[in-house]
N, C-alpha and C positions, 0 to 999 in steps of 0.2 A: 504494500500500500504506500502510495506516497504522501508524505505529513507535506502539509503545507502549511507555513508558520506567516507567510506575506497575505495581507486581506486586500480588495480595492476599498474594504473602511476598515479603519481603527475601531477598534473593542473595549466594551468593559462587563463587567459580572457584577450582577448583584446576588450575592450567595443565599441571600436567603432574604424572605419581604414578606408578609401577611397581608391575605387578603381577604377580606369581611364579608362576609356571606348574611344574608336578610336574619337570621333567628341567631346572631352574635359568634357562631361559630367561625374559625379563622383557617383557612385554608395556605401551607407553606409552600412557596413558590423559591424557584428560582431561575433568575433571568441573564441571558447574552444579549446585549441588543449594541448595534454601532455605538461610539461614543458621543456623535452629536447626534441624536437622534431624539431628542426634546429639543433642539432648533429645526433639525427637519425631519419629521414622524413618518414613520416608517412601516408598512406590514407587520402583522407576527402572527408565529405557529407555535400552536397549544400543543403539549404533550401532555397527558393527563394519567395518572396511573396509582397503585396503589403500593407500589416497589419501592418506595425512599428514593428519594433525590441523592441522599448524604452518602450513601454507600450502594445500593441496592442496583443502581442504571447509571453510576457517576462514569465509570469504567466506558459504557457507552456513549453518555449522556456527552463528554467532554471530545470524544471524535466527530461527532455531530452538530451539534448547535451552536459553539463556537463558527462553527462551516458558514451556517448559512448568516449568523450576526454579520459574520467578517464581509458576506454580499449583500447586507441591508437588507436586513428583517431582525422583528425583536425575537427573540425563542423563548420561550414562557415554559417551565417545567414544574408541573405541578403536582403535590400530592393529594390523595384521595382524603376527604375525610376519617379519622381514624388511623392513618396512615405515615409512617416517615415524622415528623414535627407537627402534622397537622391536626388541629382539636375535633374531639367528637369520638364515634366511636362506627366503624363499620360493620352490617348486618349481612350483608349477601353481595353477590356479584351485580353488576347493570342494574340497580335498583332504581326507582324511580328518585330516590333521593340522591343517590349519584347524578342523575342525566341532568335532576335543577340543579344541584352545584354548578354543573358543567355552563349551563345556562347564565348562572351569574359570574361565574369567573370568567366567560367570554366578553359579558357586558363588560364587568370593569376591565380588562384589559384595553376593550374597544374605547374605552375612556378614558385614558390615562397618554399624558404632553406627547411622548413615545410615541405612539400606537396612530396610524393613522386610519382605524378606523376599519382596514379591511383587515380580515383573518384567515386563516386556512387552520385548520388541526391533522396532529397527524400520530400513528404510534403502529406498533407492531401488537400482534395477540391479544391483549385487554385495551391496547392503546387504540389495535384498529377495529375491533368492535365498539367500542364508545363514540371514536369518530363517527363511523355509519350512526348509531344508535341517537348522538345528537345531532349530525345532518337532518335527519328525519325528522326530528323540532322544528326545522329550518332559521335557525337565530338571525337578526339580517344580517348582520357582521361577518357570517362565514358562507366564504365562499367556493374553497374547495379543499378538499381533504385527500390525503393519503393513507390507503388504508393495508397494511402490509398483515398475511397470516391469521385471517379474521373470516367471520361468517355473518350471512344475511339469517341461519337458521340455527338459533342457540339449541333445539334438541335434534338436528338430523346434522348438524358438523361443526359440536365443541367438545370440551371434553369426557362429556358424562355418555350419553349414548352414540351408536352407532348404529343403523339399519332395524334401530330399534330394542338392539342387544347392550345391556351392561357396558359399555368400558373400564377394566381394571384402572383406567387414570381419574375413573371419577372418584374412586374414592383417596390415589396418591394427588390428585390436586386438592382435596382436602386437607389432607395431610399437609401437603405442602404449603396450603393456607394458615393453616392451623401453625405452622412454626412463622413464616413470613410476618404474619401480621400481630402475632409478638414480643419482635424487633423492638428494643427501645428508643424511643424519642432522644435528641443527642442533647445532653447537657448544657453543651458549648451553644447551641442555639434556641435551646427553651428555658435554659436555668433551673433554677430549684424545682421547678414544678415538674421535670422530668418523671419523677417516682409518683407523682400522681396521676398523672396522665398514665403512666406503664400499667401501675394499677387497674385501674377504670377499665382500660383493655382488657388485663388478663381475664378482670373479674366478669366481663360481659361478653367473653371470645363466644360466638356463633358455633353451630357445628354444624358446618356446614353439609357434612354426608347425609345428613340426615336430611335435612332439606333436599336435596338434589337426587338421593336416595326415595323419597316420601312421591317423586312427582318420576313413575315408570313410563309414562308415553305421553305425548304430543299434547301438553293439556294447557290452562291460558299460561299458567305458570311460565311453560316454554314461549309461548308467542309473545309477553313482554321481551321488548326489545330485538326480538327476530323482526329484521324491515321488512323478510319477505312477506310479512302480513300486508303491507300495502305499499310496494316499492316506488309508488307514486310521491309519497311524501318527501324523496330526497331530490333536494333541486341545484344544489353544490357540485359542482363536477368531481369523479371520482377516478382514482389514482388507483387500481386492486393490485397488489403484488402479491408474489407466495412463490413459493419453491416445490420442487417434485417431493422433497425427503419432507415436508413440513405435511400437515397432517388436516390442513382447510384449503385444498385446493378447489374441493366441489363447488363453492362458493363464487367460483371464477364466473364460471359457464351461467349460472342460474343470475348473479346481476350482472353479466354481457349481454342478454338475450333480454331480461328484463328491466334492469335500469333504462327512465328515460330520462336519463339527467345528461351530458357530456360525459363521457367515462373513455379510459381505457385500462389496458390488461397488460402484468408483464408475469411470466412464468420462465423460474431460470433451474437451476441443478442444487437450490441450497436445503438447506435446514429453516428449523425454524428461529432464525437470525434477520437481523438488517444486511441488502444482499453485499453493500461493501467490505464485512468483513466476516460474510458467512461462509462453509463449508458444504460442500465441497465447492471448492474451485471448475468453472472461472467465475470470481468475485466482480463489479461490474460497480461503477463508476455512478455508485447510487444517486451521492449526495447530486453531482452534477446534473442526474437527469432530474432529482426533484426541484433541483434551480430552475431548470426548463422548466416546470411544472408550476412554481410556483412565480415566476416571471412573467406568464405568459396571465394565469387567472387574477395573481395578487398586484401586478403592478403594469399590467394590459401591453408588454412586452411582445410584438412579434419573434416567438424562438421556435417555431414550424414544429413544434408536439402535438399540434394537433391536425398537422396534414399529412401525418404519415397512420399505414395501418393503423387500425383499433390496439391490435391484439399482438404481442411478439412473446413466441413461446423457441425453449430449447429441448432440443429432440437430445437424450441422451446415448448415445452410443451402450448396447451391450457390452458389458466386461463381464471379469472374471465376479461372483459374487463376496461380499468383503463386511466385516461389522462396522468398518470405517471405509471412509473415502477422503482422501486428499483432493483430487480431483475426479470429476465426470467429464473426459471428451464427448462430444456432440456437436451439434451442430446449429444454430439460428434461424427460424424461420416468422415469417410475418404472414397475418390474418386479416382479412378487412371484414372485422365484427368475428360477433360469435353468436351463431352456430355460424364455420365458413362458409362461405357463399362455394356454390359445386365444384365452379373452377381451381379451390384449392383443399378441398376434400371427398374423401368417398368412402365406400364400406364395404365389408368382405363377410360374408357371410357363412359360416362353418357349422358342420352340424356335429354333435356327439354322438359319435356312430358306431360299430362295430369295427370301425377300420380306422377308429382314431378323431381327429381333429380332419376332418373332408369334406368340402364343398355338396357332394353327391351320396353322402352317405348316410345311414341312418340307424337307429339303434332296435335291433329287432327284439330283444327280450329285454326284463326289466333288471335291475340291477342294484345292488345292497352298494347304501353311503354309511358304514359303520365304523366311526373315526372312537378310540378312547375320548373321553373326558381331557386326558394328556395331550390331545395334539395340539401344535401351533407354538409350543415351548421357539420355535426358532423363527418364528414371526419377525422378531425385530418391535424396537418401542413404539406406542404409536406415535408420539411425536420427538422425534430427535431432538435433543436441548442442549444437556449439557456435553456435549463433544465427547463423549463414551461409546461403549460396542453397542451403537444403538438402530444399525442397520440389517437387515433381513441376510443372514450369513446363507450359503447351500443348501437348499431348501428338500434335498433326497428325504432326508428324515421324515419330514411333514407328508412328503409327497406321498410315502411309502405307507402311511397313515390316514389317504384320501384317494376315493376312485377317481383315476386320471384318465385324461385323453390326448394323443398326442398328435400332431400332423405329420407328416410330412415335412423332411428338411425343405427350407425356402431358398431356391438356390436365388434368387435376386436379394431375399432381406428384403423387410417392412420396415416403412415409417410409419406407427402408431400414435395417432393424437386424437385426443376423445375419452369418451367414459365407453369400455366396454361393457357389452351387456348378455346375459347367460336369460333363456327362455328355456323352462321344464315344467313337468310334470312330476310332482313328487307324490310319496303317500308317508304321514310320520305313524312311528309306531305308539307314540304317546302321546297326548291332548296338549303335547307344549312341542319345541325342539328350533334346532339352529339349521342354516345353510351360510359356510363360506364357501365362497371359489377365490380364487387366488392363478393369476394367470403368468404362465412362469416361461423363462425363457431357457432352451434345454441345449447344452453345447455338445458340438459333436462328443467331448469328451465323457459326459453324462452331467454336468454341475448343472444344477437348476437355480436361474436367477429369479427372484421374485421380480416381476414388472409392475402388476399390482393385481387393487385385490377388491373384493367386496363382501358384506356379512350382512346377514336376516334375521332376524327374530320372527318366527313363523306366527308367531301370536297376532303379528301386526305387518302381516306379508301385503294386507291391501292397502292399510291407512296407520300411519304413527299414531293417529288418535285413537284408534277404533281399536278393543281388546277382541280378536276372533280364534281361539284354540284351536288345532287342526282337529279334525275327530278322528281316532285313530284308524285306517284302516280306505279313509276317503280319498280318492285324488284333489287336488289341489294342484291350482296354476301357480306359477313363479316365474316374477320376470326380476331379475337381480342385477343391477347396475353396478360395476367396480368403481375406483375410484378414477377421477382424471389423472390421464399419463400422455408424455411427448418420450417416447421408447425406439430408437433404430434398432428393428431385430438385422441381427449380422447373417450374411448371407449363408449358407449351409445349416443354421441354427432351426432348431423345430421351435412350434408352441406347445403347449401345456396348460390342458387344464385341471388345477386339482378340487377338486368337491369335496367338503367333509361340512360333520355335524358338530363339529367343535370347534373351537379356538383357544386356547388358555396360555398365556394373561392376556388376551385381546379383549376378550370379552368375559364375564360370569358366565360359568356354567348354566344352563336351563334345570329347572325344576327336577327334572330327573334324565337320567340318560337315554337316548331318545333317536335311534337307528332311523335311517331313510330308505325310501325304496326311489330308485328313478327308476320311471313308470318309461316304457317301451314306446319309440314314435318317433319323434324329430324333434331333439332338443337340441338346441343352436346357440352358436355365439356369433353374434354382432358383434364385429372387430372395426372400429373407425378406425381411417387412413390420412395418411398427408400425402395431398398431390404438390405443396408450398413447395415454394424454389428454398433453394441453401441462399445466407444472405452472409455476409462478414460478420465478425462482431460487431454490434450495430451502437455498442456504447464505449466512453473511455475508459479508461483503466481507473480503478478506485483510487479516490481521494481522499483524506480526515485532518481534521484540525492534530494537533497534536494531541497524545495520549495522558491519561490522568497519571499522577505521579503515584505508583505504589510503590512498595514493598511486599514480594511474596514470602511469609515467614510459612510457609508450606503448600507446596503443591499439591492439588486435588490431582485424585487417582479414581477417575470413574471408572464400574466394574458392573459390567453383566455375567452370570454363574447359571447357569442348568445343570441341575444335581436328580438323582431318579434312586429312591431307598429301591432295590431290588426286591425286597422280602413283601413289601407293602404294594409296591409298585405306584407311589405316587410322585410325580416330578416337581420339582420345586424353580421356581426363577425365580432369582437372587441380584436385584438392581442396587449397587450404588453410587448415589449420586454425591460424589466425593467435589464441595466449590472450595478446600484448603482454607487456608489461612493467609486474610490479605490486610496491611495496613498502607492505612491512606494516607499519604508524605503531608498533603497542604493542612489536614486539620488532625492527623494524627488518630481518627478512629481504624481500629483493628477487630474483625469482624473474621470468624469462623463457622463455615456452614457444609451438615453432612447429614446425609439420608441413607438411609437401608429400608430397600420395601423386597421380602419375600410372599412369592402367592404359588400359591401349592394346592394339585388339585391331585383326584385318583381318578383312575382309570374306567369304574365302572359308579363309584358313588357319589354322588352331584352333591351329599351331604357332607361330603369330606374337603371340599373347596372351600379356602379361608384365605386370607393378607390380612399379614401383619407389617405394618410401617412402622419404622421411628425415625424423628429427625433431631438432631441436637445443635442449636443455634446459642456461638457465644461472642461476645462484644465487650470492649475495654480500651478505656483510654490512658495512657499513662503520663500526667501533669497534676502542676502543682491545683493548679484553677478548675482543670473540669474532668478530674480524675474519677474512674469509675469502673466497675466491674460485674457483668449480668451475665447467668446462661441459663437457657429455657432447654427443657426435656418435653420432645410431645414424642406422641403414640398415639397409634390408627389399630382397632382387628375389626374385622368383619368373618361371620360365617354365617351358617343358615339350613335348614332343615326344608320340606319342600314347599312349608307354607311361610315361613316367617326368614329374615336378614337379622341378627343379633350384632350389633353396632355394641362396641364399646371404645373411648377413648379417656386420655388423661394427659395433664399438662402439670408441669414440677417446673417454676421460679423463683432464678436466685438472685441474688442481690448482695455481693461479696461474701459469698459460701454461705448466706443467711437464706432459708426458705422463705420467699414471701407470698408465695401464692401455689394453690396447689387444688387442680380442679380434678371430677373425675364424669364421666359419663356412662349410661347405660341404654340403649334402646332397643325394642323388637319394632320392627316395621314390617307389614305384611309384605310379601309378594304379589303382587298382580298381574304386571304384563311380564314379567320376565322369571 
């Protein structure tokens, strides 16, 4: 990456500024704006999050917004209510009382000598869902947003469910809320009142599984704040980015096709990162193109972003399959909109046959989907984060655990871009059960690379909202959509597709273990293509202000573990998310954060799947004036029997080896749709 330390303006920071919200609560800010910019006002872009400013995105926050002050615009970074230095106390995610803050912190900013008055907001994951979330307010001040690794549909693609199945990260985003957001407030900028503020927190921390656990399928719960309820509301031009490895790409396709605001779309090779300094490689000259972006809406700039395609996606080249990636070769191509107009795309149609993966073929008898409870162990995370083995390794295992279909080597190689889609007829042999397929790419040598994938909860195969149990023994239609992928299969390489009734950790277990039958006839996979020309790279090479001054006094050591007791036959995945030990040079906080989440399922008994998380967050400053020392202990289980989920958690806080706070929880929550 190259640091650029030269701006065309002069800078300054305000590290830290309160700003007052209507019912006396104070919201903590912190600002980059030019340094004459109260003689001539200038744009600014809102980041709004609940991460702490002080430590939690400073790492990021300081390659970034220094960037775009240094090109005139104010950067405004703000924490959430409850959050970082800021007063109150937080309840849930996207709440209504989040989007009015949002509301008022836009107005005063929009008021303030600085500020001329136009805005844009922008963030990654919580940052670009609230963006979309208060665009849909439409405040007049904002005008256009970037919204990076976000969804228009908080229960069909965030972290709690998937296709209508459990995701194991709804309950480690709990988790991981549950240590996050009892971070202490930093001495050095609230003062004595630090301990009561930590307090107040600890004493009213939310639990959040239980909430997010209590609401099983599509219900309003979920439609707050999903825009897909009425994508008319957003009238702000919109910015969507996201990466193949990042884990909200579905969200692309569905506001391309229905946003009718100014939009466009960038899909590239990363994680779930900002793409300047995301993984894998090639990294992409972000900040530069959101200057285009925001030159062109925030200060009526002709910089031609908007005469070129909608849509620029990267096709990744087939490799060898890997738990990490350094880089993804591939290749660039451009879209005009989404869905492509014919002339740059098409579709190939394959049936599951007796002879494999075949345009012409068909399946004459029916056929057992009977995966353990244990499959899917080598899945991969669903959202790559912390830079660990969090990619889909050799997928033989799994396969050899799912009925497969194979084609024919492709002697030309495919360019796939699109959401592939699997049509069957199934019959379950229980009143509940699951269907993944997973569309894999198979090398002459035999490695099977995951391309990507799709998962059902048969309860809820017609409608998210609507609870329909299969009756056992009935046919039933299934039409199953994977996830969006831009994939060059390599030429000689076959397809694959693997069908099972499991996933584990991708998703909870179903109610009891639950075999499939595919029913005899013409089950088919809809394969979308690219007929798009190859383009260059179509952006400059990453740029960032310079980086924040640390010190690492230990380096995290992320770690993924598949373990299988023989005798029991149950497989255990063992994640940890190891962020070290990092102290911050300019104000001298030092901050340690590590996670262990094991989920362990058995083979035949659905009653035997449980996770258990811990996370241990600790924080200290060492001076004379704002000397201090705190560590928080949380802990997540969850397991469940075939009618009820048994939730229990606990949180242990310290306050220089003194326990000051010490919660515990207990709940049964029914089961319904899952």
């Amino acid at each position: 990456m190259n640091i650029k330390q030269d701006f065309p303006h002069r800078t300054r920071e305000i590290e830290n500024i309160w700003i007052p919200l209507a019912d006396g609560t104070r919201l903590a800010a912190r600002i980059w704006l030019p340094a004459d910019a109260e003689a001539k006002p200038v744009p600014a872009i809102l980041e709004y999050l609940p991460y702490r400013k002080r430590d939690g995105t400073a790492i990021r926050d300081e390659l970034t917004h220094p960037y775009f002050a240094g090109h005139g615009y104010a950067c405004v970074r703000v924490d959430m209510r409850g959050n970082g230095e800021s007063d109150g106390l937080m309840e849930d995610e996207y709440t209504l009382q989040e989007q009015t803050d949002a509301l008022e912190v836009i107005e005063w900013i929009a008021s303030q000598p600085w500020c001329n008055g136009q805005l844009g907001m922008m963030g990654i994951s919580w940052g670009g869902f609230n963006s979309l979330q208060v665009a849909a307010l439409r405040p007049a001040p904002l005008k256009a947003i970037i919204t990076l690794c976000s969804t228009d549909d908080r229960y069909a693609d965030d972290i709690h469910y998937k296709g209508g199945n459990m995701l194991l990260e709804n309950l480690g985003w709990a988790a991981t809320m549950l240590s996050f957001s009892a971070a202490v407030p930093d001495p050095a900028l609230v003062g004595d009142r630090w301990r009561d503020m930590w307090k107040s927190r600890l004493d009213n921390m939310p639990l959040l599984a239980e909430t997010w656990l209590s609401h099983q399928h599509r219900d309003e719960y979920w439609k707050h704040g999903s825009i897909c309820e009425e994508y008319a509301d957003i009238e702000a031009a919109v910015y969507m980015i996201s990466g193949w490895g990042d884990s909200y790409i579905n969200t692309i396709p569905r506001m391309m096709e229905h946003l009718q605001c100014p939009k466009k779309a960038l899909l590239g090779p990363w994680m779930h990162k900002y793409p300047h300094f995301a993984l894998p490689e090639p990294a992409i000259g972000f900040l530069q193109e959101a200057l285009r972006w925001w030159d062109y809406w925030l200060k009526g700039n002709e910089t031609g972003i908007m005469d070129e395609p909608a849509c620029t996606f990267y096709l990744q080249d087939g490799i060898p399959p890997a738990p990490k990636y350094k880089e993804r070769p591939g290749q660039w191509v451009r879209t005009h909109g989404w869905p492509a107009p014919e002339n740059e795309c098409e579709s190939l149609t394959l049936m599951l046959g007796d002879h494999g993966l075949d345009p012409h073929s068909h399946l004459s008898q029916d056929c057992m989907i009977a995966s353990p409870l244990t499959a899917g162990a080598l899945q991969g995370e669903y959202i790559p984060l912390w830079f660990g083995a969090d990619f889909p390794p050799d997928q033989r295992r799994d396969d050899a655990l799912a009925l497969t279909f194979d084609s024919q080597p492709h002697v030309k190689g495919l360019d796939i871009l699109g959401q592939p889609t699997v049509s069957l007829t199934l019959e379950s042999a229980e009143s509940c059960g699951q269907l993944h397929a997973r569309l894999c790419d198979v090398s002459p040598s035999g490695e099977s690379a995951l391309i990507t994938y799709g998962t059902l909860n048969l309860n809820l195969r017609n409608d998210a909202g609507i609870i329909e149990p299969p009756i056992p023994g009935n046919p039933i239609e299934v039409n199953l959509t994977m996830d969006l992928i831009g994939y060059r299969l390599p030429k000689g390489h076959r397809l694959r597709v693997a069908l099972s009734s499991a996933s584990f950790p991708l998703v909870w277990s179903p109610k009891k273990r639950s075999d499939l039958i595919l029913k005899a006839g013409m089950p088919t996979l809809k394969l979308p293509l690219s007929k798009a020309t190859y383009i260059p790279m179509p952006f400059e090479p990453p740029e960032s202000a310079p980086p924040c001054p640390v010190d690492t006094m230990r380096t995290g050591h992320p770690k993924r573990t598949i373990s299988e007791d023989v005798g029991s036959g149950e497989v255990s995945v063992i994640i940890e998310d190891d962020m070290g030990d990092i102290k911050f040079l300019d104000h001298g906080l030092q901050v340690e954060q590590y996670a262990k989440e094991t989920y362990t399922s058995h083979p035949d008994d659905a009653t035997r799947t449980r996770a258990d998380i811990e996370w241990v967050y600790r924080a200290h400053r060492e001076d004379e004036k704002n000397s201090f020392a705190v560590a928080v202990f949380s802990r997540y289980h969850l397991h469940c029997d075939e009618h009820t989920f048994y939730l229990t958690a606990e949180q242990l806080a310290y306050d220089d080896d003194m326990l000051v706070s010490e919660k515990s929880w207990q709940r049964e929550i029914p089961r319904t749709a899952i």
